[in-house]
C-alpha positions in Angstrom: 79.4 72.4 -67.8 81.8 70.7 -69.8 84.2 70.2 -67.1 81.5 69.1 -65.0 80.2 66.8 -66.7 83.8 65.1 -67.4 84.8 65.1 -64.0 82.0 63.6 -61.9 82.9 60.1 -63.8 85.8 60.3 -63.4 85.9 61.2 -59.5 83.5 58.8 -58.9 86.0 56.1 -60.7 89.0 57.6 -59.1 87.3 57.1 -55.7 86.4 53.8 -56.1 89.8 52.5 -57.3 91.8 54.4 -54.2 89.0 52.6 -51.7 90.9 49.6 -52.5 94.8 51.5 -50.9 94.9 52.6 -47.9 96.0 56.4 -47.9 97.5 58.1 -45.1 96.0 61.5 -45.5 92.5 60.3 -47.3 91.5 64.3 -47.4 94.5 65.4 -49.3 94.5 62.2 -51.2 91.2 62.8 -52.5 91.7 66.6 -53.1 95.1 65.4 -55.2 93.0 62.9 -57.3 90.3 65.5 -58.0 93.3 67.8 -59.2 94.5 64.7 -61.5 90.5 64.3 -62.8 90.0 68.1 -63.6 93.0 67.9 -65.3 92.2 65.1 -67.2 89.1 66.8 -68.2 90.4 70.7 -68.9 92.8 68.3 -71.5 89.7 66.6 -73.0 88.2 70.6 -73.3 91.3 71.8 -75.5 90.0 69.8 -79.0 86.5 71.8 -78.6 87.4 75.1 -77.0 88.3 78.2 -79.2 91.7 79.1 -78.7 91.6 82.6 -77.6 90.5 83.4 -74.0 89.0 85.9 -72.3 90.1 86.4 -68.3 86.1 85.6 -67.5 86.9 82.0 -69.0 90.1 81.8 -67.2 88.4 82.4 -63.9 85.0 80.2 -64.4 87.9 77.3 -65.7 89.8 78.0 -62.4 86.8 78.2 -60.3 85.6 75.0 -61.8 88.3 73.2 -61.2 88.9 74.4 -57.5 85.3 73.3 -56.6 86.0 69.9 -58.4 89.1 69.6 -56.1 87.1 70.9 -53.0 84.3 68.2 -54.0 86.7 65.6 -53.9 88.2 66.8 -50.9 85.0 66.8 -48.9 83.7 63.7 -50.0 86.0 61.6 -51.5 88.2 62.3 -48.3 84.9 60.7 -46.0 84.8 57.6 -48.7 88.5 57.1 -48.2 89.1 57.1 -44.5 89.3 53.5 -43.0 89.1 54.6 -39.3 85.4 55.6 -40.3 83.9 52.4 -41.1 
C-alpha cells in the first residue's frame, strides 16, 4: 500500500511535467517514468521496512511495481501522445 500510495503522486506529477516535451514513443516514455516513480518510492520504503525479506515480499514489491509501470504505460502513454488531441 505503501508503494501505492507514493507512486500515484508522483505519476500524476511526472505526467504532467512530460505533457509539456514532446516524446517520441509516449507509451514507453510513460512506462520509463513510472519505472523512475516506483523507484523513487521502493527508496522512500527502505527507512520503514524491516530489513530481512521473505520471497512473498519480494514478489508483492515486484508485482507492485510492474503494475505501477503498466499503469503508466497505459495511461500516461494516452496523456502523452500529441497526435491524439
Amino acid at each position: 500500500m505503501f508503494l501505492l500510495g507514493v507512486s500515484l503522486p508522483l505519476s500524476v506529477l511526472l505526467v504532467l511535467m512530460l505533457r509539456r516535451a514532446c516524446p517520441l514513443r509516449p507509451n514507453l516514455t510513460a512506462a520509463l517514468g513510472g519505472l523512475a516513480v516506483a523507484a523513487a518510492a521502493a527508496a522512500l520504503l527502505a527507512p520503514f521496512h524491516p530489513l530481512e525479506t521473505t520471497a512473498v515480499d519480494l514478489m508483492v514489491h515486484g508485482a507492485t511495481v510492474l503494475g505501477v509501470i503498466g499503469l503508466n504505460g497505459l495511461a500516461g502513454g494516452r496523456l502523452l501522445d500529441r497526435s491524439r488531441r
